[in-house]
N, CA and C atoms as a LAMMPS dump frame, in Angstrom:
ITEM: TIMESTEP
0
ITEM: NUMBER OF ATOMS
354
ITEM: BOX BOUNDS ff ff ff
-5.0000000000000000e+02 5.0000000000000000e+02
-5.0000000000000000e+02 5.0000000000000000e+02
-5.0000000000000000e+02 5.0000000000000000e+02
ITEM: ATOMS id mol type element x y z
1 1 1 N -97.591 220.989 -337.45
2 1 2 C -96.861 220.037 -336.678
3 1 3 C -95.649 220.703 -336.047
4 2 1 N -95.715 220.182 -334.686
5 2 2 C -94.314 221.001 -333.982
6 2 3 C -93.479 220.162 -334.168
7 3 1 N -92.478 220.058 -334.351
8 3 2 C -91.338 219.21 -334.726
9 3 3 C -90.441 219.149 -333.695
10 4 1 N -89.497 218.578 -332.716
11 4 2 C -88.95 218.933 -331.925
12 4 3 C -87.443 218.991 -332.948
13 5 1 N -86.732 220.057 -332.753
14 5 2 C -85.275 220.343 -332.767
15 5 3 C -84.579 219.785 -331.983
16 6 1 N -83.236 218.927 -333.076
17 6 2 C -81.974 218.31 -331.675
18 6 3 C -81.674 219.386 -331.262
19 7 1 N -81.366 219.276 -330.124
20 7 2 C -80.339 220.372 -329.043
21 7 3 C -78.862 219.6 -329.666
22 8 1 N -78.157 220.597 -329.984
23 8 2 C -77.111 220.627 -329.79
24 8 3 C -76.022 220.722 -328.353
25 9 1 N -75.144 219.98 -328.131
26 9 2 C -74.494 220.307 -327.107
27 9 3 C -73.201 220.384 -327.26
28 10 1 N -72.636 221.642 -326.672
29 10 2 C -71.166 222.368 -327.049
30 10 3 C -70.93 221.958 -325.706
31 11 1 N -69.255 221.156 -326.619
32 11 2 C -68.454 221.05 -325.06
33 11 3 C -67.305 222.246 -324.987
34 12 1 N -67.576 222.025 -323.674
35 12 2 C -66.843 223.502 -323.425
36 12 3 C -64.94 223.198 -323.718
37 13 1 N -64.309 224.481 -324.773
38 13 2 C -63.276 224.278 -325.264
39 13 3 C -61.904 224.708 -324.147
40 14 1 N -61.269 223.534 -324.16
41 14 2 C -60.044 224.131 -323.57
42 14 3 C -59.079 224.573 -324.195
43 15 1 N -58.811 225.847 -323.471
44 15 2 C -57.346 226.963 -324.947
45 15 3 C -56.561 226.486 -323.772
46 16 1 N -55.611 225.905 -325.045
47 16 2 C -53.941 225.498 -325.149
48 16 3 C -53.047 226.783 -325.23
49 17 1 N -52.243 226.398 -324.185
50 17 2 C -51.447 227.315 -324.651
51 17 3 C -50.613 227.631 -325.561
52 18 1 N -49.985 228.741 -326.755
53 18 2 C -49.113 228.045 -326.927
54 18 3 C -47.516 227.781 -326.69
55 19 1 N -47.149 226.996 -327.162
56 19 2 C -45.928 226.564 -326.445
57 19 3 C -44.713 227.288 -326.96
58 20 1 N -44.061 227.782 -325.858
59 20 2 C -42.817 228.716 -326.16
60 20 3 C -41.837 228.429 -325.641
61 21 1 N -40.935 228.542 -326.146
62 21 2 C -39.353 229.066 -325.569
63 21 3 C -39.212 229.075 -324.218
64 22 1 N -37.833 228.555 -323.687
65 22 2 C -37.858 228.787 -322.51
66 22 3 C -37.192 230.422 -322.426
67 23 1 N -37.521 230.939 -321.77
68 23 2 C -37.132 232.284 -321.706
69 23 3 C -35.433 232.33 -321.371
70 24 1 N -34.581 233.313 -321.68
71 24 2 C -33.362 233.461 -321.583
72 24 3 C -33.192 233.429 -319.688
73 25 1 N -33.799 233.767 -319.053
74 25 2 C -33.935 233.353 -317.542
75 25 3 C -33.551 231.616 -317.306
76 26 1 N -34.993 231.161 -317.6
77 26 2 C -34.829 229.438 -317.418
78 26 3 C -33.434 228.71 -317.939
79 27 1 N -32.725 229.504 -319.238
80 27 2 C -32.07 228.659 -320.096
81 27 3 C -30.878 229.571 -319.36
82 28 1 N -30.745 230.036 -318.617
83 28 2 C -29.174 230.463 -317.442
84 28 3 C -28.932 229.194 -316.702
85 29 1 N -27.171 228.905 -316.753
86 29 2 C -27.045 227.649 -316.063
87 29 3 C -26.767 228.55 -315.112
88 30 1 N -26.483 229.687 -314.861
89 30 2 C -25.925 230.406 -313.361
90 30 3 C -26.44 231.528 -313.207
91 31 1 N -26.727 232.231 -311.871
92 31 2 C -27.704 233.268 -311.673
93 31 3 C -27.077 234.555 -312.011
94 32 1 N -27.98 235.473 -312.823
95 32 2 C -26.932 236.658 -312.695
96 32 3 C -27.332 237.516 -311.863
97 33 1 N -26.189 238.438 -311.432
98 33 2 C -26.415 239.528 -310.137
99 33 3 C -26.266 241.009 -311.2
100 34 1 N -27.162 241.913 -310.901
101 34 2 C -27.352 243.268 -311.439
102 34 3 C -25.987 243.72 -310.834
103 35 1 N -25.152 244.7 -311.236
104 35 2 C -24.252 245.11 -310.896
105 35 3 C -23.704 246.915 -311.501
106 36 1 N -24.318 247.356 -312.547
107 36 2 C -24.02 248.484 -312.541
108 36 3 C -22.879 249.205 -312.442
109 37 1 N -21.62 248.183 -313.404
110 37 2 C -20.663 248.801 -313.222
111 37 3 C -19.789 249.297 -314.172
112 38 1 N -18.682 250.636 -314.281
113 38 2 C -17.847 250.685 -315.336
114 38 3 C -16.84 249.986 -315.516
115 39 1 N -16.746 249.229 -316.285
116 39 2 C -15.359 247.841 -316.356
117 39 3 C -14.204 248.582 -317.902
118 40 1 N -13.475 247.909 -318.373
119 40 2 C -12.998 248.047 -319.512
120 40 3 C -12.973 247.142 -320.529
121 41 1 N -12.967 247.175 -321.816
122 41 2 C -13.198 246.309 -322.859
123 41 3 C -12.189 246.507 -323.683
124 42 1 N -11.633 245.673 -324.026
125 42 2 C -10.059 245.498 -324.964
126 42 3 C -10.407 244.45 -325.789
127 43 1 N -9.956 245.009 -327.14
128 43 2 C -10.223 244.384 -328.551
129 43 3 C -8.685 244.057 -328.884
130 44 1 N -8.091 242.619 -328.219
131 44 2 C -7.094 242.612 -328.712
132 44 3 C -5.495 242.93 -327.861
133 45 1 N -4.747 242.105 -327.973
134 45 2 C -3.427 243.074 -327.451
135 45 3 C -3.266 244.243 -328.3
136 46 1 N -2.423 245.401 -327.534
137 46 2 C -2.451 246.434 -328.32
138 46 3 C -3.098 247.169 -328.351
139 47 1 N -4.457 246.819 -328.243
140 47 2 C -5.467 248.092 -328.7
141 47 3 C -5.534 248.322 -327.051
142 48 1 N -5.818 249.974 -327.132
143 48 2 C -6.467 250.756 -325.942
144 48 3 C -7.938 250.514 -325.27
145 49 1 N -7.896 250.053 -323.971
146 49 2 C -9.125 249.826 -323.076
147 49 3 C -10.411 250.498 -323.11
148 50 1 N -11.557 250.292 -323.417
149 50 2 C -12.376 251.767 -323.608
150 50 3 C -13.288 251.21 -322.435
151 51 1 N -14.353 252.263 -322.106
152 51 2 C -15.098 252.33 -321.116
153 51 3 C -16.287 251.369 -321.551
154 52 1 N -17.338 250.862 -320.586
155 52 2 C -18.53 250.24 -321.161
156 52 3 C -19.293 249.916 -319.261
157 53 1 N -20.504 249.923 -319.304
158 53 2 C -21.128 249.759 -318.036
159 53 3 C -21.666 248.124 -318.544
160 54 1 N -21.282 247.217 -317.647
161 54 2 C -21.959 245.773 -316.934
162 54 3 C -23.052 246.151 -316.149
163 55 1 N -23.538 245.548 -317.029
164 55 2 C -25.507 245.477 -316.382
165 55 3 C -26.153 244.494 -315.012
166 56 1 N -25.228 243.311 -315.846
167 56 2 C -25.304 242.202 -315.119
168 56 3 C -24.166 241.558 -315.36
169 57 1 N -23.691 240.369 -314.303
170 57 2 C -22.996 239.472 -314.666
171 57 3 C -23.73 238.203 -313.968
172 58 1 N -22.854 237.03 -314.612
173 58 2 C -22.75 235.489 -314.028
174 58 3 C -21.719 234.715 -314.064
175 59 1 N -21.492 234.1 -313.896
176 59 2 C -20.119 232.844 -313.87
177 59 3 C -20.044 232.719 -315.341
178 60 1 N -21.265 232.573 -316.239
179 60 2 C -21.138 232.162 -317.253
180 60 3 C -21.489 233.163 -318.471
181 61 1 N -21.424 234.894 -318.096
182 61 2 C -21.482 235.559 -318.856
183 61 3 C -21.721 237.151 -318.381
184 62 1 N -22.169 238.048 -319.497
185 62 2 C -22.422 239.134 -319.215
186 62 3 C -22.842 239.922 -320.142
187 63 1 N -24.019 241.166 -319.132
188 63 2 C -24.427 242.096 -320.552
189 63 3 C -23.947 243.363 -320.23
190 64 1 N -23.615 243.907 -321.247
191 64 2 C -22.936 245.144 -321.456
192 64 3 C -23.977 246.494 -322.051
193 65 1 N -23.775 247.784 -320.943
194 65 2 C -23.844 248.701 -322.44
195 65 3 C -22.729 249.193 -323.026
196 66 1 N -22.697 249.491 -324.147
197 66 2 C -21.864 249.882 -325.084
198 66 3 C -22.074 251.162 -325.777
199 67 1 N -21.822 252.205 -325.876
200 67 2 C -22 253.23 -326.765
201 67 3 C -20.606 254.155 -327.367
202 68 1 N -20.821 254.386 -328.436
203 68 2 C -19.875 254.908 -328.955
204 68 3 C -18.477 253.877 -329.812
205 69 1 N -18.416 253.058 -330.042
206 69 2 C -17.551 252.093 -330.676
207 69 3 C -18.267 251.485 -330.939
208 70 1 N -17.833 250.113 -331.756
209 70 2 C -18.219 248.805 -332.176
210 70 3 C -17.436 247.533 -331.294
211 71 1 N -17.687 246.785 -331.029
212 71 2 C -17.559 245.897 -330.226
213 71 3 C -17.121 244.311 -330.905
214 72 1 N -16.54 244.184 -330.831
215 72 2 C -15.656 242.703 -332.224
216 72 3 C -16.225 241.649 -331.041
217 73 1 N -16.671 240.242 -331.491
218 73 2 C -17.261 239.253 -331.635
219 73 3 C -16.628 238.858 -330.333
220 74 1 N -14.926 239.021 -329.466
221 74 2 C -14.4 238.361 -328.882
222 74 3 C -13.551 239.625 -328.511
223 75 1 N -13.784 239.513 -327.13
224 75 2 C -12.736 240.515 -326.309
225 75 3 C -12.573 240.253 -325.401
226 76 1 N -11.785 240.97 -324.302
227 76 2 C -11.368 241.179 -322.885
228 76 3 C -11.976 242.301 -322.19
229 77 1 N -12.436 241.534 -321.352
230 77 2 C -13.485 242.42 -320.096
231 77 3 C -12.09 242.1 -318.919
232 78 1 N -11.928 243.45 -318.967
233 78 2 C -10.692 243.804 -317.342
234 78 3 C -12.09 244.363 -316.289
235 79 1 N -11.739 243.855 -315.464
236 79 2 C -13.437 243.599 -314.26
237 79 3 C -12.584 243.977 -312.981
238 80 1 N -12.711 244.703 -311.772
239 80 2 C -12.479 244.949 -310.899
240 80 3 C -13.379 245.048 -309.923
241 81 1 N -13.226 245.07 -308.774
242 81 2 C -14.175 245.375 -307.823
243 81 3 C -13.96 244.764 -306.1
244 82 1 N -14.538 244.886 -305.299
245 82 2 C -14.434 244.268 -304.052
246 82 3 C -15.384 242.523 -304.404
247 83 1 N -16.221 242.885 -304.838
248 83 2 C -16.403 241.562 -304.77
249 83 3 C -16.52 240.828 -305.692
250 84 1 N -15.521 241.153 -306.708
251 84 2 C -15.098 240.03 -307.452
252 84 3 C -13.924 239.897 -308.484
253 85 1 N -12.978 240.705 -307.327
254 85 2 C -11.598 241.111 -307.559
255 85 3 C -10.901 241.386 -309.02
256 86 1 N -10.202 241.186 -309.09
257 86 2 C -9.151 241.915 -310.555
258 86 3 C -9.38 240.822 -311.571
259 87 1 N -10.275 240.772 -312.609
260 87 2 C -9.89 239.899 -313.226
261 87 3 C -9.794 240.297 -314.563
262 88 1 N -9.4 239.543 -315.688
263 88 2 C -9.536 239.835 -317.013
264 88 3 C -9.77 238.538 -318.001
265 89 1 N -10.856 238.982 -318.537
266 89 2 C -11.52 237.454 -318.831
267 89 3 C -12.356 237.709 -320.156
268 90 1 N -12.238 236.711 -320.761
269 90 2 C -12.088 237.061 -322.565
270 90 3 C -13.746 235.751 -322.641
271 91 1 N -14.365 236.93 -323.838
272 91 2 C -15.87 236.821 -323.694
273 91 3 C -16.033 236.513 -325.238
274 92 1 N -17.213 235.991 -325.597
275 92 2 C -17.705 236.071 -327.131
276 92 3 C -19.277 236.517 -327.444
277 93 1 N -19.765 237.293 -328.144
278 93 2 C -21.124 238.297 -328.095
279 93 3 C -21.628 237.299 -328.953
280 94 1 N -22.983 236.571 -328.199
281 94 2 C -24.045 235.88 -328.368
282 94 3 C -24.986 236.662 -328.755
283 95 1 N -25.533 237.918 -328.416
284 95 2 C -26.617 239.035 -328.691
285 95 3 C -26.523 240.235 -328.512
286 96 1 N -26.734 240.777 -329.777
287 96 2 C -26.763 242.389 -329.892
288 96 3 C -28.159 243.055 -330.219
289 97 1 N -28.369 243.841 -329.002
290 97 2 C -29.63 244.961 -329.528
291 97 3 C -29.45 246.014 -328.919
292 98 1 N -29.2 246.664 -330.11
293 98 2 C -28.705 248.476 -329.872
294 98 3 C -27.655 248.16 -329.33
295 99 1 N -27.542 249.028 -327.863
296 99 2 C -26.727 249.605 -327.069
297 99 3 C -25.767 248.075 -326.513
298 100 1 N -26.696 247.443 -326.206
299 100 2 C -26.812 246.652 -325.233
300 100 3 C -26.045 245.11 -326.001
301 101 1 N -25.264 244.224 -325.044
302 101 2 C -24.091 243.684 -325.689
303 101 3 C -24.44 242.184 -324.691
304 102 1 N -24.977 241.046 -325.449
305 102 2 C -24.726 239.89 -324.342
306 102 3 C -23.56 239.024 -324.884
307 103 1 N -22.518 238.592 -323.651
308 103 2 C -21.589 237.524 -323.482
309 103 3 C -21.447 236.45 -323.22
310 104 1 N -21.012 235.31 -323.634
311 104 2 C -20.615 234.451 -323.112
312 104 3 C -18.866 234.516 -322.602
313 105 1 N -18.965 233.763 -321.204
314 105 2 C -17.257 233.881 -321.056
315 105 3 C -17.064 232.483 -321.471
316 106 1 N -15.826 232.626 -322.219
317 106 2 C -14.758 231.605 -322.814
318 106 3 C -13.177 231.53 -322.239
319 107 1 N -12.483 232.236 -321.539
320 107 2 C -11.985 232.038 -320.846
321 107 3 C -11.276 233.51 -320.118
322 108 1 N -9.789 232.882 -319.494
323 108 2 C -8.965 233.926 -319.262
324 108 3 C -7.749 234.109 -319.707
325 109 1 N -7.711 235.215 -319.389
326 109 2 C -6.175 236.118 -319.899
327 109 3 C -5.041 235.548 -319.09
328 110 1 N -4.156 235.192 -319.997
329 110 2 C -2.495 234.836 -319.072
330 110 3 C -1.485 235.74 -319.337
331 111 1 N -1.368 236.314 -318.482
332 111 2 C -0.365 237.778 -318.352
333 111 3 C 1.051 237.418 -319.002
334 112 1 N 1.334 235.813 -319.444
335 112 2 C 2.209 236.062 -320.912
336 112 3 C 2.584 235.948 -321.759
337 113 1 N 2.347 237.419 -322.246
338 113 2 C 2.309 237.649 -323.349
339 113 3 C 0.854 237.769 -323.633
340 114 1 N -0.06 237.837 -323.075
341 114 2 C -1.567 238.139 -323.608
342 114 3 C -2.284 237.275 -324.104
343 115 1 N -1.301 235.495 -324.023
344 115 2 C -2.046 234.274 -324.004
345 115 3 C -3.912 234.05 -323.798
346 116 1 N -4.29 233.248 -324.584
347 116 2 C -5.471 232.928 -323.842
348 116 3 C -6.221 231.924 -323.629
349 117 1 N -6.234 231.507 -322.349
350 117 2 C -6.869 229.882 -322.071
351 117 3 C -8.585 229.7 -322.365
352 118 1 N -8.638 228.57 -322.913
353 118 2 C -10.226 228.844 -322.586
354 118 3 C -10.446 228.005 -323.98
């Protein structure tokens, strides 16, 4: 006796993605511009300015490389340039890997006495 076999029928599976993070891009409230520059970093009144290259900046932050020191949680980035003049503006490090140093800005420097708003 031939028996007939059910057919089975496979529905075809849809892959989900899965769901991630918005990437540190999406989650920028402001765009950053590559910039490639040597700025100075001050830990503090008192202490001496040291060198460090800005990778990038934004209105609302910045990444740094850093080599050769340690870098304290909250400093002053003295920033110069043509286009985006003299400033000095006090940051707090959201992310560290290796070299490389991300900021948030918290405010600015008031020339007195080394006040700081923000």
């Amino acid at each position: 006796m031939n028996a007939l076999k059910p057919q089975v029928l496979l529905k075809p599976q849809v892959l989900l993605k899965p769901k991630v993070s918005p990437s540190v891009e999406e989650r920028r409230s402001t765009r950053r511009r590559q910039i490639n520059r040597v700025a100075k970093i001050q830990f503090g009144s008192g202490t001496l300015p040291r060198d460090c290259l800005i990778t990038d900046i934004s209105d609302g932050g910045v990444r740094l490389h850093v080599e050769g020191f340690d870098v304290a949680d909250d400093f002053v980035l003295l920033l110069t340039g043509d286009d985006i003049g003299a400033k000095e503006r006090i940051y707090r490090v959201v992310w560290r890997l290796g070299y490389e140093i991300g900021a948030k800005f918290v405010g600015h420097v008031r020339r007195t006495g080394m006040a700081a708003t923000g």
